[in-house]
C-alpha positions as CSV (number, residue, x, y, z in Angstrom):
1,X,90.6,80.6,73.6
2,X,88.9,80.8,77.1
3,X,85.7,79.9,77.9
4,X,86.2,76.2,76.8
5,X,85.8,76.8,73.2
6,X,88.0,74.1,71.5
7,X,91.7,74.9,70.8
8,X,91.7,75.2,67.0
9,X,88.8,77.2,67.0
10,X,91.5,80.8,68.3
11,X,91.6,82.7,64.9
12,X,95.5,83.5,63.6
13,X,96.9,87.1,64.5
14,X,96.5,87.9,60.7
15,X,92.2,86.8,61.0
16,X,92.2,88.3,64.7
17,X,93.0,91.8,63.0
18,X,90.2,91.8,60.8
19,X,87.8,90.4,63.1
20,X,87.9,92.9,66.1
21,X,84.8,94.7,66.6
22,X,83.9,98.1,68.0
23,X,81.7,99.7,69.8
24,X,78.6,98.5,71.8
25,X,76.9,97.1,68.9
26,X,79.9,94.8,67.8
27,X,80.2,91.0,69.4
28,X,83.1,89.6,71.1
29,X,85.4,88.1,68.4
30,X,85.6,85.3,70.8
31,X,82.0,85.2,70.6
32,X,81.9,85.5,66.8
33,X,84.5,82.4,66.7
34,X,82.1,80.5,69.2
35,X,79.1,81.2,67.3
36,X,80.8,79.9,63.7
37,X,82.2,77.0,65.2
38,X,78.8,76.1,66.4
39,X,76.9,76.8,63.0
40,X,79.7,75.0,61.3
41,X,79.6,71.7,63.3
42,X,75.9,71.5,63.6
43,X,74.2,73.4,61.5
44,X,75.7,73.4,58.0
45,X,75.5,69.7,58.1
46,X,71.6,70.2,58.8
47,X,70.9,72.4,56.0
48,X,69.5,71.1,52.6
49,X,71.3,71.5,49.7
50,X,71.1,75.2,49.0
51,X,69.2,78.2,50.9
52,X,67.3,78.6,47.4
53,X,64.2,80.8,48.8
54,X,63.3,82.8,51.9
55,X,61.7,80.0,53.7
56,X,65.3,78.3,53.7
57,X,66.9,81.3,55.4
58,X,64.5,81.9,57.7
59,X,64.5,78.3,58.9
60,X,68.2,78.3,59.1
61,X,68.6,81.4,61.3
62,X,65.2,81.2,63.3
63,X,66.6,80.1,66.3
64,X,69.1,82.8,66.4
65,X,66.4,85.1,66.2
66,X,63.4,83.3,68.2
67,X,64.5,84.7,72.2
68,X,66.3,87.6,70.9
69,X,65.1,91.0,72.7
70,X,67.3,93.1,71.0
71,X,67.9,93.5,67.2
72,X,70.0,91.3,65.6
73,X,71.7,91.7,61.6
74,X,73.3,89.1,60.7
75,X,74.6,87.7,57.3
76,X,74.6,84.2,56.2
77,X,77.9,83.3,53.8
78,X,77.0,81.3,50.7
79,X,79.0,79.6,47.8
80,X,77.9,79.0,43.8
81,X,75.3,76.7,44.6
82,X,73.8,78.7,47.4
83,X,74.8,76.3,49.8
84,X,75.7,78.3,53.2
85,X,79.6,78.5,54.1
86,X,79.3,80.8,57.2
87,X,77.6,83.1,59.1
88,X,78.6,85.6,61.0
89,X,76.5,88.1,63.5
90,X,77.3,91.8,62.1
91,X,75.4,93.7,64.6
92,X,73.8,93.8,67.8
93,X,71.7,96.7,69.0
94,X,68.6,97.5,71.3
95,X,65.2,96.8,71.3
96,X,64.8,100.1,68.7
97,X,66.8,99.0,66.1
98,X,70.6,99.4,64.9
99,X,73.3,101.7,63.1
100,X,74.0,99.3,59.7
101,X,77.6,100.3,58.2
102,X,76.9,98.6,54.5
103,X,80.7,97.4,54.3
104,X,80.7,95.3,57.3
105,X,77.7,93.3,55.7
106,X,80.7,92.6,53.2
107,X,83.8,92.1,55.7
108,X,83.0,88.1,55.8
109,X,82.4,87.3,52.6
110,X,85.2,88.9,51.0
111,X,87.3,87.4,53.9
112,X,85.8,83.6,52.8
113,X,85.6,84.6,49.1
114,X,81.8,84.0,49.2
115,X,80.2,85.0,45.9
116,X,77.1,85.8,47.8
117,X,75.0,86.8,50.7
118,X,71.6,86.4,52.4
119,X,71.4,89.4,54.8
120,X,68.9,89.1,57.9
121,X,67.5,91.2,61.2
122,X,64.6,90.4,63.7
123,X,62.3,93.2,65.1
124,X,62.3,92.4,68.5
125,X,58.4,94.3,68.4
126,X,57.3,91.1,66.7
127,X,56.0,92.6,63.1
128,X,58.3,91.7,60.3
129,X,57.1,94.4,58.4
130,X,60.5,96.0,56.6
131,X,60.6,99.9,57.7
132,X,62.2,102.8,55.2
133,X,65.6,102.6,56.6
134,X,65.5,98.4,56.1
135,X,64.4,98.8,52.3
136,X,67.7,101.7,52.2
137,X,70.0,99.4,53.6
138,X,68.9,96.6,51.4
139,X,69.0,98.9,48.3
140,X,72.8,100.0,48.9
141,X,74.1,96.2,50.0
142,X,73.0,95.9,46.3
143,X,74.5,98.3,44.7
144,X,77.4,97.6,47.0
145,X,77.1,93.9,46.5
146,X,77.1,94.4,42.2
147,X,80.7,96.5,42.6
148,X,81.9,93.7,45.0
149,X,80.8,91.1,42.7
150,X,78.9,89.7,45.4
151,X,75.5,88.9,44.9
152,X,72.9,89.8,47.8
153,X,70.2,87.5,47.7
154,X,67.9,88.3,50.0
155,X,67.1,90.6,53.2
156,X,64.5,88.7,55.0
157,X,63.1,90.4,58.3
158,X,62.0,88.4,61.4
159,X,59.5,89.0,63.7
160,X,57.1,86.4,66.0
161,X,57.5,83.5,64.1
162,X,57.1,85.5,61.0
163,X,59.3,86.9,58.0
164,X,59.8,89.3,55.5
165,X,61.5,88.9,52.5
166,X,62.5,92.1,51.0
167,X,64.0,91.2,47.7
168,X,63.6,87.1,46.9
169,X,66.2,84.4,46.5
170,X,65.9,83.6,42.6
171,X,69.7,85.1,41.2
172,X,72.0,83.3,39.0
């Protein structure tokens, strides 16, 4: 890969295919690899345990969201034990929000075989409150989620320090 990302970090023709994005609101999959290379040399070996409540989540992906101006969605990979696997940035938009597709919240995880999810934007107006269309999207990654077998955990929203958590971790 260019950019001096390390060697073994290029993804294999087979990955590449999957990982394309498109559009505007879709990240470089060079900057996708970049990103998961960093969160899984630095961050993973950070984390407690398991991301076993909203506080967890929010304190794993603050930083992602702290000097973000534009929204941000992305979704954070976890095995049995809630213990995160991946994360990957699903969507970047503008400062009034983003167009959410619900399978792409899904594309990772049934890539990585992770039995579940913890789904997470910012609002870059600062107030975490969840709008209608935030409470929508989280209600059909559910119902998505439970024909996936893939359990959503949470949908926490981020604003100035802040966060909402739309549903709560506690699933087994």
């Amino acid at each position: 890969m260019r950019g001096g990302a390390p060697e073994n970090l290029a993804p294999s023709p087979k990955v590449a295919r999957h990982t394309l994005g498109r559009g505007e609101d879709r990240p470089t999959t060079a900057a996708r690899y970049v990103y998961a290379y960093r969160f899984t040399r630095h961050r993973i070996a950070e984390m407690p345990s398991a991301v076993d409540c909203a506080e967890a989540a929010y304190q794993l992906l603050r930083d992602d969201f702290e000097a973000a101006e534009t929204e941000r969605l992305i979704v954070v990979l976890l095995n049995r034990k809630h213990r995160p696997i991946g994360i990957e940035i699903v969507y970047v938009g503008h400062v009034g929000g983003c167009s959410v597709r619900i399978a792409e919240l899904f594309r990772a995880a049934v890539r990585m075989n992770a039995p579940a999810i913890i789904i997470a934007h910012n609002h870059p107006s600062g107030d975490p409150a969840p709008s209608a269309d935030d409470v929508r999207t989280t209600r059909d990654a559910v119902a998505a989620g439970k024909l996936l077998g893939i359990d959503v955990l949470d949908h926490i929203v981020v604003g100035d320090g802040r966060y909402f958590s739309i549903i709560g971790i506690p699933h087994e």
